[in-house]
N, C-alpha and C positions, 0 to 999 in steps of 0.2 A: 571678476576678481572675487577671492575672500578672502575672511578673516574672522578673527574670533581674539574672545580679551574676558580674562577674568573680570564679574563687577565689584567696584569701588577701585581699579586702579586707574591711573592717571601718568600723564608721559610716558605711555606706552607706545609703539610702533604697532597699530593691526594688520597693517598690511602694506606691502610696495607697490605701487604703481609702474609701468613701464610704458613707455612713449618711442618708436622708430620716429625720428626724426633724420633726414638726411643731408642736414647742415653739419661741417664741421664741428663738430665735437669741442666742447669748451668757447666756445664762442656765442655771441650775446644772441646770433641766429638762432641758435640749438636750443638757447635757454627757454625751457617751458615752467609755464604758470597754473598750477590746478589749483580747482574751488570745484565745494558743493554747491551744485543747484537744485540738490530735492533728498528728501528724504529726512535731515536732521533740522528740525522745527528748532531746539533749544539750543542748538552749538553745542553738541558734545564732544565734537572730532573738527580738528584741523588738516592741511595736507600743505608742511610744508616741500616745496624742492630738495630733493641733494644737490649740491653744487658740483660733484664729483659724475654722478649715476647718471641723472636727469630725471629719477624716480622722484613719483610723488610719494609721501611718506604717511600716507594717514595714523594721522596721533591723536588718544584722547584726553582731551583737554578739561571736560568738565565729567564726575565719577557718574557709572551707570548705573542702573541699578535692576537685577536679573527677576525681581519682583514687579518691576512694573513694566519694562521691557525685554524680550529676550533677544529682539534681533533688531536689524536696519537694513535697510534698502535705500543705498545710496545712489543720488545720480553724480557722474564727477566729470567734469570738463576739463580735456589740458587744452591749451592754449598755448602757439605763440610767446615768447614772451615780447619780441617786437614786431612789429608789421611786418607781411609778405613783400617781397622783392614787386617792382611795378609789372603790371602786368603777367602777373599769376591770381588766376581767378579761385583756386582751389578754396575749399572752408580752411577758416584759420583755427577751426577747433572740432577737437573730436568728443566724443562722449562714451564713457562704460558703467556700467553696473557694478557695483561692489556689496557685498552680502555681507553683516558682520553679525558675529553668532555670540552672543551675551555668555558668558559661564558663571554659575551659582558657584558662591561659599559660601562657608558655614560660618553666618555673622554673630557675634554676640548679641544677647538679650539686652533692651535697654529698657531703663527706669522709665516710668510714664508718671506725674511731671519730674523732671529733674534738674534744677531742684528741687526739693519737696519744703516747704514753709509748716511748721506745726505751730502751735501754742500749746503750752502748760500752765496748769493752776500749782499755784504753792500747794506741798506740802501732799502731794498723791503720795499713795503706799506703794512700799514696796512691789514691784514687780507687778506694778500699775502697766495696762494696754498703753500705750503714747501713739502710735500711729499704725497703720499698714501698708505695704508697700506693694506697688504692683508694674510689673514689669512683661513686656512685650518680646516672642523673636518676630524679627522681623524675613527671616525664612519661611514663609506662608505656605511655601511647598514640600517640605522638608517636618516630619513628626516628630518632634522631639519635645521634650519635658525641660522646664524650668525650678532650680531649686536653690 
């Protein structure tokens, strides 16, 4: 499977999952449960169910950020959502691979510290220096000028 997601959004859908299951349809048989078992150390993607599909829905949950990572290699297991009938040995779970592809924008520059704390003496002249301000992009890949 793949998928791709702009960085810093959130509740987004990167990608559908799909599962042949060959229980009845809408029934608690049918109903499968996916989870990441590899690949996302911080929780940035969840996978809930559709109640309707049976798709898992991988969504992210926590913002990414295309500077410090651009991709993921997911491992995902559906599952069951209740036990196999007696006497079916089959696995109750399968496993796939999911690729998800980071995409850069173009973020605003931010202040470095923000806020900024100064002091003043009484009584500077006119058109006295009071501070400097200096400010970061944080598109490290991307050449652009600040002003």
């Amino acid at each position: 499977f793949f998928g791709e997601v702009h960085e810093n959004r959130v509740n987004v859908i990167v990608a559908n999952l799909s599962v042949t299951d060959k229980d009845q349809p809408l029934t608690p048989a049918w109903n499968t449960m996916y989870r990441i078992i590899s690949g996302d150390l911080n929780g940035h993607f969840s996978i809930p169910t559709d109640p309707t599909t049976n798709e898992g829905l991988i969504t992210v949950v926590k913002p990414l950020d295309f500077e410090l990572t651009r991709s993921f290699m997911l491992i995902v297991e559906a599952e069951n959502a209740i036990p196999l009938a007696q006497g079916i040995h089959l696995p109750r779970q399968s496993t796939a691979t999911v690729s998800v592809r980071i995409l850069d924008i173009n973020e605003s520059p931010e202040f470095n510290p923000n806020p900024k704390t100064i002091k003043l003496e009484e009584g500077l002249p006119v058109r006295s220096l009071l501070t400097t301000f200096t400010a970061q992009d944080p598109d490290s890949f991307m050449r652009q000028s600040i002003r």
